[in-house]
C-alpha positions in Angstrom: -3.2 65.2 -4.9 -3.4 68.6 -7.0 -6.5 67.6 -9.5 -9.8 67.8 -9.1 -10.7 64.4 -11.3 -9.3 61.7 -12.4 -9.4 58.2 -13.9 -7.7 54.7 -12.2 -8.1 51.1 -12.6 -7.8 50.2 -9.3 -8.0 51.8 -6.3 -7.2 50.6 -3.0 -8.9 52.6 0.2 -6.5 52.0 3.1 -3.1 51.8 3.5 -2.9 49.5 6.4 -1.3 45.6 6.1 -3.9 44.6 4.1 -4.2 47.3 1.2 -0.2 47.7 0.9 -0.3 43.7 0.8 -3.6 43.8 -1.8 -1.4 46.1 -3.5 1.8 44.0 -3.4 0.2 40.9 -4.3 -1.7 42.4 -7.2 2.1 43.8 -8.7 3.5 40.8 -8.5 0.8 39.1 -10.9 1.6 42.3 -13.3 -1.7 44.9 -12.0 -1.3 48.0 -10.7 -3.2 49.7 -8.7 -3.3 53.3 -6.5 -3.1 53.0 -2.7 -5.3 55.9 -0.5 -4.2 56.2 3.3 -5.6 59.0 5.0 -2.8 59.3 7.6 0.0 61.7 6.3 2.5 58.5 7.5 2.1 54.8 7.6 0.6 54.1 11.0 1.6 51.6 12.9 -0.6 51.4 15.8 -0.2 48.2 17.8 3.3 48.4 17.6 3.6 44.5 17.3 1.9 41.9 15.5 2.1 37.8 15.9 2.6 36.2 12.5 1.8 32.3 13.0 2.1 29.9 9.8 -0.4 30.4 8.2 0.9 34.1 7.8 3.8 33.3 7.0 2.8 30.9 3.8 0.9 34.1 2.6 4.5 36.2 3.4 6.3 33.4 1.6 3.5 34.2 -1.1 4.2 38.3 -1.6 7.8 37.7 -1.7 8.9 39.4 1.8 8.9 36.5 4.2 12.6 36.4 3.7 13.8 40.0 4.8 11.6 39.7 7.7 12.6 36.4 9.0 16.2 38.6 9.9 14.2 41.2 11.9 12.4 38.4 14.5 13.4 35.6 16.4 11.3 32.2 16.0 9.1 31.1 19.0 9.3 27.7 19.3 7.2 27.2 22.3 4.7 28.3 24.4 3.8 28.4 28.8 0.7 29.0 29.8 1.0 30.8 33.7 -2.0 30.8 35.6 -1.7 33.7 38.7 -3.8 33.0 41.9 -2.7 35.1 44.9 0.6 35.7 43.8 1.4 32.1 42.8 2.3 31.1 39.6 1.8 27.4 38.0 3.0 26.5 34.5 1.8 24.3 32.0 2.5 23.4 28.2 1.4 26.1 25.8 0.1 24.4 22.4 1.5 26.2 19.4 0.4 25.8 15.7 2.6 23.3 13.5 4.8 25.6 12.0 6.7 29.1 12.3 6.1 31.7 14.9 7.0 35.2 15.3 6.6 38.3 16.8 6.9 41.3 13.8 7.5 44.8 14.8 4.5 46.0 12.4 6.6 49.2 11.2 9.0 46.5 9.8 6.1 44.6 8.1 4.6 47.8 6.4 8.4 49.1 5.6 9.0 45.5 3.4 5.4 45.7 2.1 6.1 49.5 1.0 10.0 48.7 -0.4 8.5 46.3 -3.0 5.7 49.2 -4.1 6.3 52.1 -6.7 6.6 54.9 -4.5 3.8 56.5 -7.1 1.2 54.1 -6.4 0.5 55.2 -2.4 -0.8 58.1 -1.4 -1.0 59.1 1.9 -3.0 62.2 3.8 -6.2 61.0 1.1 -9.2 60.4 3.0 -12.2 58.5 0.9 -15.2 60.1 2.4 -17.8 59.3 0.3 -18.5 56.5 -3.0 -21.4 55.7 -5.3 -21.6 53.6 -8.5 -21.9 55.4 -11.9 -25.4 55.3 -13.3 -24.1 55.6 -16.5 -20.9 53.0 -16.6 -22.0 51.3 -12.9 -18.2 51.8 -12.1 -17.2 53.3 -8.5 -16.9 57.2 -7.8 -14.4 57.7 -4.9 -14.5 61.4 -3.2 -12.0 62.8 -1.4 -12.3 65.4 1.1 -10.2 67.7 -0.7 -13.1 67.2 -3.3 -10.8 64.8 -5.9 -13.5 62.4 -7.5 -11.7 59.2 -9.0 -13.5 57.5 -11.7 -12.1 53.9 -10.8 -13.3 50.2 -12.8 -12.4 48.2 -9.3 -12.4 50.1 -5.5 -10.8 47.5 -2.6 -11.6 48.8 0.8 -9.0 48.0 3.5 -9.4 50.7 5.6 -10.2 49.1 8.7 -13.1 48.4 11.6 -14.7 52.1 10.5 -14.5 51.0 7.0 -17.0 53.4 4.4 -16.8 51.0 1.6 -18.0 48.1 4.0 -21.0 50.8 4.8 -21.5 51.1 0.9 -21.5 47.4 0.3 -23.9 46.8 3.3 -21.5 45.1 6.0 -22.7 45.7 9.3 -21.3 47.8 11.7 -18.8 46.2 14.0 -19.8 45.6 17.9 -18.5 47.0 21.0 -16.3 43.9 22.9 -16.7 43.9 26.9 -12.6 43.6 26.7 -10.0 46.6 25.8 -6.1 45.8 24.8 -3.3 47.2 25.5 0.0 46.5 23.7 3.5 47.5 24.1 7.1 47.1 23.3 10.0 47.3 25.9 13.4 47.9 25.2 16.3 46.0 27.1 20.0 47.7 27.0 22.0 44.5 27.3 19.6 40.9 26.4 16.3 40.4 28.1 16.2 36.9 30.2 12.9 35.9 28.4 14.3 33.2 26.3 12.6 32.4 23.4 9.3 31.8 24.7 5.8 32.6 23.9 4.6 33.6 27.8 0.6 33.2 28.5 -0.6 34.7 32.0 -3.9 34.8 33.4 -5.4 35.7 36.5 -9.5 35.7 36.9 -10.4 39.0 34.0 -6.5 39.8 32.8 -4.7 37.7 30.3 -1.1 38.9 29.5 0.8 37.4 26.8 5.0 37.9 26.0 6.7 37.2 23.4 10.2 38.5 22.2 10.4 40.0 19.1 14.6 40.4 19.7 16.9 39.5 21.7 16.3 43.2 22.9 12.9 43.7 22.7 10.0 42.0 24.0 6.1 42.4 23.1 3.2 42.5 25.3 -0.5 42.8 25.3 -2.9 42.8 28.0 -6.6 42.3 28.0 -9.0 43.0 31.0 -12.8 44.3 31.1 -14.0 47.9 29.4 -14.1 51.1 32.0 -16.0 54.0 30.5 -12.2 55.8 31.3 -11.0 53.3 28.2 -13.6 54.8 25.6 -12.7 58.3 27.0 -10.0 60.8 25.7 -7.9 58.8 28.6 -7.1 55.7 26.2 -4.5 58.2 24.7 -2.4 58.9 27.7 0.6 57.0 28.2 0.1 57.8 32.0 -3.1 56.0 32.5 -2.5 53.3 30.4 -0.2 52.5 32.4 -1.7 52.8 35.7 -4.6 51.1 34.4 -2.5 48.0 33.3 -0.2 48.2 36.5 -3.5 48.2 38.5 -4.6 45.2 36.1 -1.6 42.7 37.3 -1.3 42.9 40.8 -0.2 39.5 42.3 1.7 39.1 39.0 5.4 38.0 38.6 7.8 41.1 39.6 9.9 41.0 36.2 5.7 41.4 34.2 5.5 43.9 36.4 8.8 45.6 35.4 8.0 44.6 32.1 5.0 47.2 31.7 6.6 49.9 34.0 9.4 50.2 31.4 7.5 50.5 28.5 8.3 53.4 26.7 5.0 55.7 26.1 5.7 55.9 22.7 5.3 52.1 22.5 2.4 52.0 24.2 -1.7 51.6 23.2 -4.8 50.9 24.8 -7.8 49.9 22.3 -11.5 49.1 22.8 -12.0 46.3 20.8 -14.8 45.9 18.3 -15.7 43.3 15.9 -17.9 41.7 13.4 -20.1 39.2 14.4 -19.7 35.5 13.0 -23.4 35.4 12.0 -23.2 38.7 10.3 -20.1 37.3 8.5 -22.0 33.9 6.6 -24.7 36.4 5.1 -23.0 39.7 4.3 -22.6 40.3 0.6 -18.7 41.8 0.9 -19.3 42.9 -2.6 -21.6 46.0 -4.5 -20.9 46.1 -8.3 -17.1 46.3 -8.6 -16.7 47.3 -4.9 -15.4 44.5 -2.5 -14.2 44.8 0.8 -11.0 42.8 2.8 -9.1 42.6 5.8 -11.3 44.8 9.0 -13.3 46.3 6.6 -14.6 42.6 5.6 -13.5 40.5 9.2 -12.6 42.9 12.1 -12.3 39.9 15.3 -10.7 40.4 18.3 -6.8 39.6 18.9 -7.8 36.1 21.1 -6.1 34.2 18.5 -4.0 36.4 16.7 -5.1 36.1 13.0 -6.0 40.0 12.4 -2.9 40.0 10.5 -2.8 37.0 9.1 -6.6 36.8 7.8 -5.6 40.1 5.8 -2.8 38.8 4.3 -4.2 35.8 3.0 -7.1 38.2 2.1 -4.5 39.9 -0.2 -3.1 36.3 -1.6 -6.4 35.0 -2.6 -8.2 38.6 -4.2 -4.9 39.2 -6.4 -5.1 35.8 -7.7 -8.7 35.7 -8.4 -9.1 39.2 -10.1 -5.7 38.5 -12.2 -7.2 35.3 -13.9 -10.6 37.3 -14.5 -8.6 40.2 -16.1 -6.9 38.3 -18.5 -9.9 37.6 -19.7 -11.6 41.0 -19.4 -9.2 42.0 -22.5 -11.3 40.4 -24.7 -14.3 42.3 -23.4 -16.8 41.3 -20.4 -14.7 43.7 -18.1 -17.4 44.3 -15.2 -19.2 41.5 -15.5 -16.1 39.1 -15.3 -14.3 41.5 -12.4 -17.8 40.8 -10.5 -17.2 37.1 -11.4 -13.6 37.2 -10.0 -14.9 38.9 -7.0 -17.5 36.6 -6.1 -15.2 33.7 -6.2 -13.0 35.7 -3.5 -15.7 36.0 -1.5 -17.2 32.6 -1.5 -12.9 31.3 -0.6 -13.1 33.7 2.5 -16.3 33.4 3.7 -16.1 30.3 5.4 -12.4 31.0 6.5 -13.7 34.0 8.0 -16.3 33.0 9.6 -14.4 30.4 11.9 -12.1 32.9 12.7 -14.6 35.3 13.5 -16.2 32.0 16.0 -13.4 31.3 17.4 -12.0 34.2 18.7 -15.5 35.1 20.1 -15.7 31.9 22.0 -12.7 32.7 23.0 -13.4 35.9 24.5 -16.4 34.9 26.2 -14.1 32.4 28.2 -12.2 35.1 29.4 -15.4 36.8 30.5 -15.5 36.3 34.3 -18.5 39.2 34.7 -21.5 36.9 33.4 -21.0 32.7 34.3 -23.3 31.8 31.4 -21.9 33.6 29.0 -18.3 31.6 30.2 -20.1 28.3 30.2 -21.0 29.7 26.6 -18.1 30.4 25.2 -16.1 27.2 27.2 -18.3 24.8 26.0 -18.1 26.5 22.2 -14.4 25.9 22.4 -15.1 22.3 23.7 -17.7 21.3 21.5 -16.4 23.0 17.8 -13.1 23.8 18.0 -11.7 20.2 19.3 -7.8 21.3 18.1 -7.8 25.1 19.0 -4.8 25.6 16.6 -6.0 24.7 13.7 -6.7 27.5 12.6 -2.9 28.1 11.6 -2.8 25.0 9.4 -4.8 27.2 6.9 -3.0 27.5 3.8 -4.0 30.4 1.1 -2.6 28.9 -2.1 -0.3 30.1 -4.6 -0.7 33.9 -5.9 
């Protein structure tokens, strides 16, 4: 981006799933927008990502649900393995009611990114600071190459380390006592997987497998934080995977085959960090014509696997209340009824968010084997609030 100032409607900051899907979903109701992603490519850290139905209704929704059905096999079922000394015992996995897949997340962003002007995303921009106009209370975005955009509507999605979440007074996210680490292997001839969603556990590691193809398999791991995991370490193949071998000893020889043959490239280890729930019922998400979505607005841990999905029908439901506000605007009102149309996103996610956000940290306290009250805790929270633990994917965002 060559000039020093300039003017935009609206301006998305982050060019993750959520801001190319914001973006998406805000074309296809006739809006355009400008995209910022400070990487110089699309990332797609995490390799994989586990779209359950209520994803896919927001996919169905944006138009690309379709073209990525062909690059994933459905799961249709689940086994939950629990590992004691080297012996394994099976029982039923409960799915949600409805489709479930494995996405490679390159493929996701590629058929997000297809359906986008190629004008409208920029990529190697870095937002590094914003402040409201005194004069016009619209947004001022800097970049670090100095740009100032004058925009009417700023979305942040860029993520857990958002700036715009700062500006609109989100909290900062918290430090989990659990890392992940996630991986794709590749198979010459066909895997023997199946079609199976595979759930392991074994006192502080949970493994799940899924197969994305009839080639390719997903993994993740999660286990308790070392010091080495939050150190320059986290980045090198080597240890990850001597740290995740070390993790599943005792466990079935093909897992264990399964996470030798990953290929580094394929391969991350993240600390994970979130947003607390209570944080989440009384943060304001919005600052004049500044809103946040996706991380910025929910970052949770991946117990339940709804990062992706929670930003999509993030995108669904902001396009379609800012489009019916805009229509409006024409006739004059423009901030106040973009603030209007903002609100009303916020007061649809809020609650949605918030038993995400609950969830997944009762969830994780479950799996916390290094303090027995804070198990009990998040055991009984399970128990006691969440009765049908996939309910969450009965969730349905609406129509754009």
């Amino acid at each position: 981006m060559n000039v020093s100032e300039q003017e935009q409607d609206i301006v998305i900051v982050g060019g993750g799933i959520c801001g190319l899907a914001t973006a998406l979903a805000l074309r296809r109701k006739g809006i355009k927008s400008m995209v910022l992603e400070r990487s110089e490519t699309l990332r797609a850290a995490g390799v994989g990502i586990i779209m359950q139905p209520n994803g896919w209704r927001a996919l169905d929704q944006l138009g690309v649900a379709a073209k990525l059905r062909q690059t994933c096999t459905e799961i249709p079922s689940g086994v939950f393995i629990s590992v004691a000394e080297g012996k394994c015992r099976e029982s039923e996995l409960p799915l949600g009611k409805g489709e479930l897949r494995c996405l490679k997340r390159m493929e996701l962003m590629k058929a997000l990114t297809e359906e986008l002007p190629v004008e409208s995303v920029y990529l190697g921009c870095r937002a590094v600071s914003i402040v409201l106009d005194p004069l016009t209370s619209n947004p001022l975005l800097q970049l670090h190459d100095g740009t100032l955009i004058k925009a009417k509507i700023v979305i942040g999605c860029d993520g857990v380390n958002s700036i715009i979440s700062k500006f609109v007074g989100v909290n900062s996210p918290k430090l989990f006592s659990r890392c992940a680490t996630r991986g794709f292997t590749y198979y010459e001839g066909a895997h023997s997987f199946g079609d199976k969603f595979r759930f392991y556990s074994s006192n502080d590691v949970t493994l799940g497998q899924l197969p994305v193809t009839d080639k390719l398999v997903y993994w993740f791991l999660t286990r308790v934080l070392t010091s080495q995991d939050l150190s320059d370490a986290k980045k090198d193949p080597t240890y990850i995977t001597k740290a995740s071998l070390e993790a599943i000893k005792g466990f079935p020889e093909e897992i264990v085959e399964l996470v030798k043959n990953t290929e580094p490239k394929a391969l991350y280890l993240t600390e994970l960090r979130y947003r607390a729930p209570w944080d989440l019922v009384r943060a304001k998400f919005r600052k004049g014509t500044v809103v946040v979505a996706g991380d910025a607005m929910h970052a949770i841990c991946p117990f339940i696997s709804q990062g992706g999905g929670a930003s999509l029908e993030d995108a669904v439901v902001l396009a379609r209340c800012l489009s019916e506000k805009l229509k409006q605007a024409t006739e004059g009102g423009g901030n106040r009824l973009v603030e209007e149309a903002l609100d009303e996103y916020v007061r649809e996610r809020r609650m949605r968010v918030f038993w995400l956000s609950l969830q997944t940290y009762f969830m994780g306290l479950a799996q916390d084997n290094t303090s027995k009250v804070k198990k009990a805790l998040g055991i009984a929270g399970l128990i006691l609030v969440f009765g049908d633990q996939r309910s969450h994917t009965d969730y349905d965002c609406g129509r754009l």
